[in-house]
N, C-alpha and C positions, 0 to 999 in steps of 0.2 A: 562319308558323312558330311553334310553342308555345312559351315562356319557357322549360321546361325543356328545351328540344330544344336552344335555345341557349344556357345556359346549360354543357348538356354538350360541345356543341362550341366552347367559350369553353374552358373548362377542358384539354379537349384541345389544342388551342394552343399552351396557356402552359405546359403539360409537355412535349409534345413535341419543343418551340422549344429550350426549356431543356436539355433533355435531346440533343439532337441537336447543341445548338451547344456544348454543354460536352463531348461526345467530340470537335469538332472543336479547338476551342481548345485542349486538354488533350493532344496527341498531335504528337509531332516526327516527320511522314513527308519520306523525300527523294523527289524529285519529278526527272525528267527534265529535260533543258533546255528541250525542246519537246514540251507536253503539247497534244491539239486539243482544244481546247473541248467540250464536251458540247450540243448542240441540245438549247435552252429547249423545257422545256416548254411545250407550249399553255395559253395561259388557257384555264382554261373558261369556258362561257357563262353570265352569270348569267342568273335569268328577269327578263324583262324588265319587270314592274310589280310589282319589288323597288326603291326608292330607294336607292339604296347613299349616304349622305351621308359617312361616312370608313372606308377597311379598314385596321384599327388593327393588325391582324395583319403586313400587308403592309407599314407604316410599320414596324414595330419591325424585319423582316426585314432592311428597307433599313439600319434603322440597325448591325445586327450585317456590318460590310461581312468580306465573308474574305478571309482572307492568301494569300497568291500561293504560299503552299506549303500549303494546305488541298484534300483528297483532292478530284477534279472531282465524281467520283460525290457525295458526301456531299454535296456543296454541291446536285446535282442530285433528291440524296432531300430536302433540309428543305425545295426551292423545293417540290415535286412535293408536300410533304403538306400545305403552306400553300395553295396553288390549292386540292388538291379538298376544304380547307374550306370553302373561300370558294365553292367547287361547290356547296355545301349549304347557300348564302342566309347564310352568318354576319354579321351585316353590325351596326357597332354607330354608333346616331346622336349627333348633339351631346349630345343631353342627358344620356347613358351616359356619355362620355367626360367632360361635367362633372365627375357627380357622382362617378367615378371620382375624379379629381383630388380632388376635396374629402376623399373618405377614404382618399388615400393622404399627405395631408398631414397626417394623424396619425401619431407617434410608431412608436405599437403596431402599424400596419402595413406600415410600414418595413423587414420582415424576410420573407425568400422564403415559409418558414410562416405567416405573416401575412397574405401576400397569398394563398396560396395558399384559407385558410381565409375569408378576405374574400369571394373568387369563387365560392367553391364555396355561400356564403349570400345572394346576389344574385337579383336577378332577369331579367333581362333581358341578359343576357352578363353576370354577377354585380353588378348595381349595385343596390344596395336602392333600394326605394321611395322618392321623397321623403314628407317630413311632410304633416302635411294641412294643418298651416298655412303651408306654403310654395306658395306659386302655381307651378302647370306651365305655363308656355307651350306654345298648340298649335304643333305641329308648321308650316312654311307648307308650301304646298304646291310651291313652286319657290319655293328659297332662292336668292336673286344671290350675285352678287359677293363682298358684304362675309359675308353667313352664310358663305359657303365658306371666305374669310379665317381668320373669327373659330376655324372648327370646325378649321384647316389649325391657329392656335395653340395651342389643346385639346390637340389630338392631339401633334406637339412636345412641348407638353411633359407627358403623360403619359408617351410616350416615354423623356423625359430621368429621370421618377421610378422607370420601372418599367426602364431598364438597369442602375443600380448594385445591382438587387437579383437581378437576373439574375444581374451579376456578384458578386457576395458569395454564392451558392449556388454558382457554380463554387469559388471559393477556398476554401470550406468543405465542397470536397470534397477540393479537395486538402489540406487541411490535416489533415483525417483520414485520409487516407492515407497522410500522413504521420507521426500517432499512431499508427498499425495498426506499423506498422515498427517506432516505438519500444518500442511496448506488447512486443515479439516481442522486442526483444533484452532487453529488464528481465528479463521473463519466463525468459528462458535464465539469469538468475541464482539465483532462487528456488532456493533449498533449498540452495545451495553452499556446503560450509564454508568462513569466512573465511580457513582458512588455506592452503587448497586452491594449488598450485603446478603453472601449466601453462607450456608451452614453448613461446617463439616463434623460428622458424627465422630467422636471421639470412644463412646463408650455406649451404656446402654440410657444413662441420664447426662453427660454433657457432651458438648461439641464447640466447636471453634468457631467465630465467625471469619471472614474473609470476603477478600475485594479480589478481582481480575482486572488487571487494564492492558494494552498492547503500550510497549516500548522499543526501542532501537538500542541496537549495540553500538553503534556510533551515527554519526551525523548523517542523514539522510534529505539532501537538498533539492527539490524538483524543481527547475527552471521553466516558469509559460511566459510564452511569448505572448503581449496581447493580444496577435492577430489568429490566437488560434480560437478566437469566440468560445462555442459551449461545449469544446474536446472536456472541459473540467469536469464536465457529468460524468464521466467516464474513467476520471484518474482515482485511482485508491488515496487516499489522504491517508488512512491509517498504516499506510509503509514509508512515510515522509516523516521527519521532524519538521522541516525545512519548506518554507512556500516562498519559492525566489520569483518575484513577478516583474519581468523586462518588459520596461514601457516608458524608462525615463533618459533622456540626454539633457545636455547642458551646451548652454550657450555659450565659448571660451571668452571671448569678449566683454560678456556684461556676466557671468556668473548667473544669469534666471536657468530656473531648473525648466526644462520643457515635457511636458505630458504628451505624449506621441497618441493617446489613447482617448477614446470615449467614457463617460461615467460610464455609460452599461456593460461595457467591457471589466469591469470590474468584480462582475459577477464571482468570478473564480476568486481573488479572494477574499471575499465575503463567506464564502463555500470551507473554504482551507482555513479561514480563520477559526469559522464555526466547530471543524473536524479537532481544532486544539492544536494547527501548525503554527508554526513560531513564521514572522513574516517579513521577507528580505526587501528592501525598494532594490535592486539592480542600476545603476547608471552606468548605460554603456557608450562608448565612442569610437570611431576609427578613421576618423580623421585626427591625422598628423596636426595639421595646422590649427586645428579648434584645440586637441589637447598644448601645444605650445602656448599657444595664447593666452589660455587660461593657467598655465603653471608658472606664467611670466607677471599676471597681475595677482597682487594682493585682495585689491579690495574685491574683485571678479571673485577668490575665491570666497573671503568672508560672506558675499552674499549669496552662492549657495551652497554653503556650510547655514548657515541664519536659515535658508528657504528650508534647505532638506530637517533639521530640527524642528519646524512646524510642520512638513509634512509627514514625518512620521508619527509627529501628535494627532493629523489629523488623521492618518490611515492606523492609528493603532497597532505601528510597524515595530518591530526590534532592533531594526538597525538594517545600514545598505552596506551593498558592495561596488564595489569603483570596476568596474570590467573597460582600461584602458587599451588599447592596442596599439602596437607602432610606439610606445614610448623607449628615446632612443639613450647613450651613455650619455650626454651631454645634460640630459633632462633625471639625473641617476637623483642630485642630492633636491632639486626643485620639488620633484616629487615625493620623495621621503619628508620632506616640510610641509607638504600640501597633504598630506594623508593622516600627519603627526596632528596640525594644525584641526584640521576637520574631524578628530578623534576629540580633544578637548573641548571646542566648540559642543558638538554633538551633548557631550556629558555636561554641560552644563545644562542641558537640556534635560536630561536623564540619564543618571550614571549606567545605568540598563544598557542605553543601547549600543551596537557593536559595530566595527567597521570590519569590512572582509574586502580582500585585495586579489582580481585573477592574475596568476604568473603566467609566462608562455613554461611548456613544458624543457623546452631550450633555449635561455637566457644566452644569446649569441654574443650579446655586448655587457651582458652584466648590468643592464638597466636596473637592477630591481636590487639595493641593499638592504637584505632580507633581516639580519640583524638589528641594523638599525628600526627597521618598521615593527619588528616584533615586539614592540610595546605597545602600539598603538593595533594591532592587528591580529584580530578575532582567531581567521582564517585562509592561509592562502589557497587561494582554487587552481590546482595545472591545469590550464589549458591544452587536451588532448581531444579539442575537435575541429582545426586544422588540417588542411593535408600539405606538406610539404616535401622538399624532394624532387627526382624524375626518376625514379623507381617505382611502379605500382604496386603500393602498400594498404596496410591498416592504418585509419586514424591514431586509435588507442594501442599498438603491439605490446603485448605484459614484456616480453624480452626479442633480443633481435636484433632492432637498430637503435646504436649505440647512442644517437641523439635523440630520437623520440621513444622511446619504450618507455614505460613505467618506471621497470626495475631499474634501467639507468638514470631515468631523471630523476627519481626521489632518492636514490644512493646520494646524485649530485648534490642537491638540494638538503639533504642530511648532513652533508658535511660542511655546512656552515654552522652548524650547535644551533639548529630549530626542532624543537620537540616534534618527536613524529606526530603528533594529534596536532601539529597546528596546520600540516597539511592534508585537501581534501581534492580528490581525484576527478577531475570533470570529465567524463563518461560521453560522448557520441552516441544516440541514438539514430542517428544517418549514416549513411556509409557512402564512402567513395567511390565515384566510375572515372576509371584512367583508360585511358588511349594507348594502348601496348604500341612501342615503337617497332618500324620494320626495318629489318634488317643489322640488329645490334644500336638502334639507334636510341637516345631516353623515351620514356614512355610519358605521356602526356596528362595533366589533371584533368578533369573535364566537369564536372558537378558533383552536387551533393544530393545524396538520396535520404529521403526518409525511409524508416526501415518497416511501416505499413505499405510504403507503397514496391519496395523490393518484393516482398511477399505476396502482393496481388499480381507481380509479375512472374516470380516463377517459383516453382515447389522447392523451396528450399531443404524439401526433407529430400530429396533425392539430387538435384543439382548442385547443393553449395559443397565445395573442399574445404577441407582444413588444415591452416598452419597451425600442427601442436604447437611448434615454439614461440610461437607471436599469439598464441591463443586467437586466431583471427577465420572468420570466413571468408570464403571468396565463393564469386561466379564466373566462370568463363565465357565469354560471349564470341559465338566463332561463326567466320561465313561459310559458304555452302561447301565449302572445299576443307571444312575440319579446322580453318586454321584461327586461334586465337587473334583475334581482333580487340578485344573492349577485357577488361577486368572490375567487378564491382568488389570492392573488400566492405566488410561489415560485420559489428558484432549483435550475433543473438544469446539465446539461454545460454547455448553451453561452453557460448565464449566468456562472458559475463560471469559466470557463477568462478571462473579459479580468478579473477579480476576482483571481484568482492571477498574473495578469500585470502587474495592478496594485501586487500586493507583492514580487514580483519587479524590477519597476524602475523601482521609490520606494526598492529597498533596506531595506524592513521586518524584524520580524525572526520574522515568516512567520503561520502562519494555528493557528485551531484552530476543531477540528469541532465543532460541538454539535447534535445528539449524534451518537455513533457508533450503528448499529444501526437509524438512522431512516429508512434507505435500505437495510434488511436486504430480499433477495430480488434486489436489481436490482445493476449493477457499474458504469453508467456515471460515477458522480459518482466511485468506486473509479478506473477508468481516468483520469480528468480530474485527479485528483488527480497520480495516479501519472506523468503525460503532462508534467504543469506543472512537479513538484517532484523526482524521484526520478532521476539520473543514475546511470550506473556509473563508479564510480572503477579506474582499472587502475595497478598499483603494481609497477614493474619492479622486480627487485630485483638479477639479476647475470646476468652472464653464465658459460653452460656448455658444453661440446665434446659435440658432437651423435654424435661415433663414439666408442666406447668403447676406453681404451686398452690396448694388451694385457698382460695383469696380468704381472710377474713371478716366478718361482720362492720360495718362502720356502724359506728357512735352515734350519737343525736346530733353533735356539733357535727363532726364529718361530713354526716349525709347532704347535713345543710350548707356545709363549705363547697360540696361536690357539687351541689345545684346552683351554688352563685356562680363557679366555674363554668357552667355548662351555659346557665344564662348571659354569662360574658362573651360567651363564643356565639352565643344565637343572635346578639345584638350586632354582631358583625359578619358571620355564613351561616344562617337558620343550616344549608346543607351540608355541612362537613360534621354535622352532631349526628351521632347514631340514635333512632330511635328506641334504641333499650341506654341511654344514658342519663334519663333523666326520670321524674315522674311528675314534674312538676304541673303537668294534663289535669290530674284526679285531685292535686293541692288548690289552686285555682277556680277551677269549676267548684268543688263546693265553696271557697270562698266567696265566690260569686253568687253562689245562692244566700249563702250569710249578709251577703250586703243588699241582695235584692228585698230578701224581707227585712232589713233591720231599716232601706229607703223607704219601705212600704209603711212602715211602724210611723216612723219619723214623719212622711208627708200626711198620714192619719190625723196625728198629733197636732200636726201645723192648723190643716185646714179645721178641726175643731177646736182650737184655742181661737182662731179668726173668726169663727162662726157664733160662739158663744160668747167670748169676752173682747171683740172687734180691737178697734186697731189700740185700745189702750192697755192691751195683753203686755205683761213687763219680758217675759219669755218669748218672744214673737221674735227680735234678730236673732239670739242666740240658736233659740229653732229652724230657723233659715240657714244659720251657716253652718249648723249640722249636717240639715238635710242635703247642701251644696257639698259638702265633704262626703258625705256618702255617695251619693251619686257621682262624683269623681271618682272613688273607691270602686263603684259598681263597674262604672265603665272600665278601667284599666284592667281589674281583676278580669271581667269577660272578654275583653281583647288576650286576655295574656291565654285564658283558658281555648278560648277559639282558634289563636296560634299555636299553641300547643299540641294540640287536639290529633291522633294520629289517622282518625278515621275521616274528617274533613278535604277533599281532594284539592282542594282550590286554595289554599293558605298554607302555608310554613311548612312542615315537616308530616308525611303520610306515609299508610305503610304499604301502597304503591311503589311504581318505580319515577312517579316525576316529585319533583320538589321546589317549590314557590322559592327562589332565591333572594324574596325581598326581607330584609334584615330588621327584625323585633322593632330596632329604635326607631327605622321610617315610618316602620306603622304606628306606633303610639306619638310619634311625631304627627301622620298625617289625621289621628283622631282626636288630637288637643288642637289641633287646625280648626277640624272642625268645631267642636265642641267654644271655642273662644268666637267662630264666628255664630255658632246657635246664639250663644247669650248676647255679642253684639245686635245683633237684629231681634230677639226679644228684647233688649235696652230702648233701642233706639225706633223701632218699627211697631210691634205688639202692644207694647205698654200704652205711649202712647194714643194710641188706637180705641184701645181700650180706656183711656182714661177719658178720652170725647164720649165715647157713649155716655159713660155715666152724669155728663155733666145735663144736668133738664132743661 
């Protein structure tokens, strides 16, 4: 049988196994009292000048025993697809299952992708070649006793290596199916006003009201860089507390703060402010010589201590963080003055705002007296996106190397008496590519990757290893001849998620991303984030009678209180009045007929008191200023009944869908406009006019 031929049904196997025994375990069927058995399958026949010396397949089957509530059938499809491989000669010897063993006692392949990608690069049911300076024993040709023994322990305990990874690919499926769930109810939050008030039924006449908002379990910091223009369209804001926006340095010198950035680069946040992120100014430096300069002069610092207090006024910021690099022991107590000093400054400013300080993750010289600053300091950030060393590692290792790991720097870091929540874990979103040394020699750094563009280079669901114990991915990068040349370390979801879990319950005081945008195109480190840290908060607030009661009658005074109300609102949004709130239409209108005959009476009146007893009539003004009151009376009442009016399309309120937004008091403003210039121009134009004719 050709190596590749088993190879592929090796491969088949260990997926199919997987795959069949994790629907079995994964599902609760009830099961009758008395189910009959299922008739075993036949062995088939292997051919017969095949050695079969151990069927590895067949041992791991035994060792997955099924539960007495596991479906017959099912049990009778995985025996039924394990026979007719083993139909097709699959058969793997001692020396396979060795060297198995040997590389599954490495770290990196400890994890179901690992192995999967192990087998799938093997030779001979996935086992690479040995060395050439390793001696192969021949095969004997009848093994006794003790070979059978020896090959019975082999097998065992590959067995025992390759079930916990069996099992940790089941549990890591349920565990994301059980993020899918959560991701779905977060998700039903987005976009909902915080003050949004929904009703939960309590009985058959009352219910609760209640608010939903999305919150963080701890601190959740996303660092943009300016240069990463409109990547912000694309970052979740509702998985952030934190908007850290890097775009500012300082001059050591003169203390001016320098804006590295454009106004329209400021887009983002404007964006993150509007989402309800709290907002960081960043000032970062790595120049040696600019941060001396600047810790050595005074007044350098009061004036950008004085600048950044205005410009966090003017950005509407929270507070910055200092992200120094290179600061050495000699600059230990200059610096704990210069951060103490620009803490006080700041608060005179507003006691609100906060000052946050990034540490290296290995304080080599003890730059950094962390006690002393913890009065003046928010937050310290470890810096964990570095690479250093000449070992080709992970940025961020959770455990590992004793100097940059997690676990050991915040042990370290802990045992100066700093409250775990003052520190906050800076996160890589890039990953490392080193230069593997030849020949035992150190291995070389070489760049930093972002982890969108890792991704567009190679399938990392098949390609990347995993260190369980550094929680870490890698890539191997090999030339034509197999041999490791390049290593890329980096982390994704499923490095990330025991990394967030690790600050979760240490009690830290949460993470920050560096950078945001580096993982632009792709959502899962988005989901893992949001999976880890993002809850919904629900906020009962009272309870309410779910049947409505039945309104009572208003009073005379009432009705008319209601409609001064209703006209107080018409005089400033005629639209925001419903038209069944009023009836002030049919009040109106006939008042308006009431004034039109009571002007009609009146100017009757006039012109025959004029006519009959001319101008020496003793009633003649007081009829006039009647008649001028009425007619003012006439016009305001038919303005108010015309705007009222629900049938009229074209003014105030209709019972249509469009509505005239021009507000009562314009109008009767722009009709006493007119009406004062009618009578100017009858004053001054008409009268006179008239009073030439008459003269003979």
């Amino acid at each position: 049988m050709s190596p590749s031929r088993k190879m592929t049904c090796c491969l088949f196997v260990f997926l199919a196994l997987n795959t069949c025994i994790s629907s079995v375990y994964s599902q609760k069927v009830h099961i009758p009292d008395k189910v009959s058995a299922p008739k075993a399958p036949k062995a088939p026949k292997l051919p017969s000048d095949t050695a079969v010396k151990a069927k590895l397949v067949k041992k791991i089957l035994n060792a997955f025993k099924f539960r007495k509530n596991a479906r017959a059938r099912e049990q009778e499809r995985v025996i039924a697809i394990i026979n007719q491989i083993l139909a097709d000669s699959l058969v793997v010897t001692s020396r396979d299952i060795q060297l198995l063993n040997q590389q599954l006692e490495k770290t990196e392949n400890q994890h179901f992708d690992s192995l999967v990608s192990l087998l799938s690069t093997m030779g001979c049911c996935g086992v690479p070649p040995p060395l050439k300076d390793t001696p192969v024993p021949a095969p004997a040709e009848d093994p006794g006793p003790a070979a059978d023994s020896g090959s019975e322990n082999d097998i065992n305990s590959l067995v025992n290596k390759m079930l916990p990874i069996l099992q940790q690919k089941n549990e890591q499926a349920q565990s994301e199916k059980a993020k899918q769930e959560k991701l779905k109810l977060v998700r039903a939050v987005y976009g909902r006003p915080g003050d949004q008030k929904d009703t939960l039924r309590l009985g058959d006449s009352l219910g609760v009201e209640y608010t939903v908002n999305l919150t963080q379990k701890a601190n959740v910091t996303g660092i943009h860089p300016y240069q990463m223009g409109d990547k912000y369209l694309n970052y979740n804001f509702s998985a952030l507390t934190t908007f850290g926006f890097l775009g500012y340095s300082v001059d050591g010198r003169t203390g001016r703060v320098r804006a590295n950035f454009k106004e329209a680069q400021l887009d983002a946040v404007a964006a993150a402010q509007a989402a309800g992120c709290n907002l960081q100014l960043i000032i970062s430096d790595k120049n040696t010589n600019n941060i001396t300069a600047l810790l050595q002069r005074d007044d350098a610092q009061l004036l950008l201590a004085d600048t950044l207090g205005h410009v966090l006024q003017q950005r509407q910021a929270n507070g910055v963080t200092i992200y120094f690099r290179g600061v050495s022991k000699q600059q230990r107590q200059a610096f704990t003055q210069f951060i103490s000093d620009l803490h006080s400054h700041l608060h005179s400013f507003d006691p609100k705002y906060t000052v946050n300080v990034v540490i290296p993750a290995f304080d080599k010289e003890l730059a950094y007296d962390l006690q002393a600053l913890n009065t003046s300091v928010t937050f310290f950030l470890i810096d964990f996106t570095h690479a250093s060393g000449q070992t080709a590692g992970p940025l961020a290792p959770l455990k590992g190397n004793p100097s940059q790991s997690i676990d050991a720097t915040v042990s370290r870091y802990l045992q100066r008496d700093i409250p775990p929540a003052k520190f906050v874990l800076m996160i890589p979103y890039y990953g490392a590519l080193w230069k593997k040394g030849a020949y035992g020699s150190p291995d070389g750094f070489l760049d930093y990757i972002p982890y969108n563009e890792i991704r567009k280079r190679y399938d990392i669901d098949t390609a990347a290893l995993y260190d369980e114990a550094m929680e870490s991915a890698f890539i191997e990068i090999k030339d034509a001849a197999g041999e490791v040349k390049e290593e890329i370390w980096f982390d994704d979801a499923n490095t990330l998620g025991p990394k967030y879990d690790y600050v979760l319950s240490n009690d830290l005081g949460g993470v920050a991303i560096w950078t945001l945008g580096a993982d632009d195109g792709y959502s899962d480190l988005w989901n893992e984030l949001v999976d880890k840290f993002v809850v919904t908060d629900t906020v009962y607030l009272d309870t309410v009678r779910l049947i409505a009661a039945v309104p009572r009658p208003l009073t005379f005074w009432q009705s008319v209180m209601h409609e001064l109300r209703v006209y107080r609102q018409l005089f400033k949004n005629p639209c925001s009045v419903g038209m069944g709130s009023y009836k002030g239409d049919e009040y109106f209108k006939w008042a308006a007929y009431f004034f039109l005959a009571l002007t009609l009476l009146t100017a009757v009146l006039y012109v025959a008191g004029i006519r009959y007893k001319g101008d020496g009539w003793k009633l003649k003004k007081k009829v006039l200023i009647l008649l001028i009151a009425q007619l003012n009376l006439l016009v305001i009442t038919s303005a108010m009944a015309i705007f009222l009016n629900k049938e009229l399309p074209w003014l105030g309120i209709t019972s249509g869908a469009n509505c005239n937004a021009m507000p009562l008091n314009t109008l009767l403003g722009i009709l006493a406009i007119g009406f004062a210039v009618g009578l100017v121009a009858t004053r001054f134009l008409l009268l006179p006019l008239l009073k030439r004719n008459e003269v003979p």
